[in-house]
C-alpha positions as MATLAB code, in Angstrom:
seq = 'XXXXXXXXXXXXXXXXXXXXXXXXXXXXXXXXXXXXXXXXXXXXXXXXXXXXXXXXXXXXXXXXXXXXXXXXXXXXXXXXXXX';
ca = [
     -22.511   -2.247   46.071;
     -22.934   -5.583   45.133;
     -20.602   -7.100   41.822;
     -21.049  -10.352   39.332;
     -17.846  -10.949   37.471;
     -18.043  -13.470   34.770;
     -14.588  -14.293   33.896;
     -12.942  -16.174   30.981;
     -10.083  -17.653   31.123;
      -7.942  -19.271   28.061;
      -4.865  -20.841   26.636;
      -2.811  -17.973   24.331;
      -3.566  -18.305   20.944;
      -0.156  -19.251   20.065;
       0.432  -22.157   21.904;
      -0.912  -25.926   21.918;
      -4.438  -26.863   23.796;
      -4.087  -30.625   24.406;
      -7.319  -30.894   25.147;
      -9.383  -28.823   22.322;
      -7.178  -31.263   19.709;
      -8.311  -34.409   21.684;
     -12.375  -32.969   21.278;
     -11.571  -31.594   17.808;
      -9.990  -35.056   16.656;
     -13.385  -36.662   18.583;
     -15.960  -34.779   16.743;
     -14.248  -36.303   13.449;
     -15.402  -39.737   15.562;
     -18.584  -38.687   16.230;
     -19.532  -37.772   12.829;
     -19.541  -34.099   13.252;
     -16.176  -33.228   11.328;
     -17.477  -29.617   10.569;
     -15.943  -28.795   14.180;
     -12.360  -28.153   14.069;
     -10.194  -25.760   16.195;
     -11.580  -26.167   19.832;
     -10.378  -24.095   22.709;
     -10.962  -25.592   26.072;
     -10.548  -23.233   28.853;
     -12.353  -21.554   32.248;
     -15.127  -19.751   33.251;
     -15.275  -18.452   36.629;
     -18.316  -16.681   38.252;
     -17.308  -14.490   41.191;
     -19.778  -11.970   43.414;
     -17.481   -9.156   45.310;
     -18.654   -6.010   47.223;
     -17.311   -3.086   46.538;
     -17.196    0.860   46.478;
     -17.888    1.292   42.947;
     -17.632    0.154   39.579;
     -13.648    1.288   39.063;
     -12.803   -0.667   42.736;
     -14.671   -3.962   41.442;
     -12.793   -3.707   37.873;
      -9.744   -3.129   40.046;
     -10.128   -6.177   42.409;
     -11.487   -8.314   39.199;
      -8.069   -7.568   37.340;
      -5.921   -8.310   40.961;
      -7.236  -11.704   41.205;
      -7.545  -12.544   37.855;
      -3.537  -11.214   37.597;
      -2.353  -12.722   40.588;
      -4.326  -15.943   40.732;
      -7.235  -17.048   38.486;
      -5.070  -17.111   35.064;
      -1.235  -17.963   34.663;
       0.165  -15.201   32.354;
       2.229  -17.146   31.018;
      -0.002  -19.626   29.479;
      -3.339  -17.985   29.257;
      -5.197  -14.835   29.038;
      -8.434  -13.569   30.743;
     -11.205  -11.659   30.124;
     -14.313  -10.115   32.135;
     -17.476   -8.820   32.504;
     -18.303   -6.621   35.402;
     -22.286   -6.808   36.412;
     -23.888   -4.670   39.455;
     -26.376   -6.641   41.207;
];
C-alpha cells in the first residue's frame, strides 16, 4: 500500500527559537502586537510504500529518529494517511 506522512517538526519547548522572537518582535512592527510567542519550525510531506499501516508508522518514526528531526533540539510529530 501506498502512505502520506505529514510530519512536523519543532524546536523543544524549553529552549530559545531565534527566529519565532525575530517574527514575534515584527508583528509588534507591523501593527499586529496581539501575536506573541511564535514557533518557527518544519513540515515535511513524505509518500512511502509499505506492507501495512504498523510498517509505514515504523519507517515514519526511523527517519524521522534518525534524520528528519535532531533530538536534541526538536521534537516531531506525524500523521500517517493511506492513499
Amino acid at each position: 500500500m501506498n502512505y502520506r506522512a505529514e510530519i512536523n517538526v519543532m524546536p523543544l519547548k524549553a529552549l530559545l527559537d531565534p527566529q519565532g522572537k525575530a517574527v514575534a518582535n515584527s508583528m509588534k512592527n507591523l501593527g499586529i502586537p496581539e501575536i506573541f510567542d511564535v514557533r518557527i519550525g518544519k513540515h515535511i510531506t513524505l509518500h512511502l510504500e509499505a506492507d501495512d499501516e504498523q510498517s509505514a508508522k515504523e519507517k515514519v518514526e526511523s527517519a524521522c529518529s534518525k534524520l528528519l528531526a535532531n533530538p536534541i533540539m526538536e521534537y516531531y510529530e506525524y500523521k500517517l494517511y493511506s492513499e
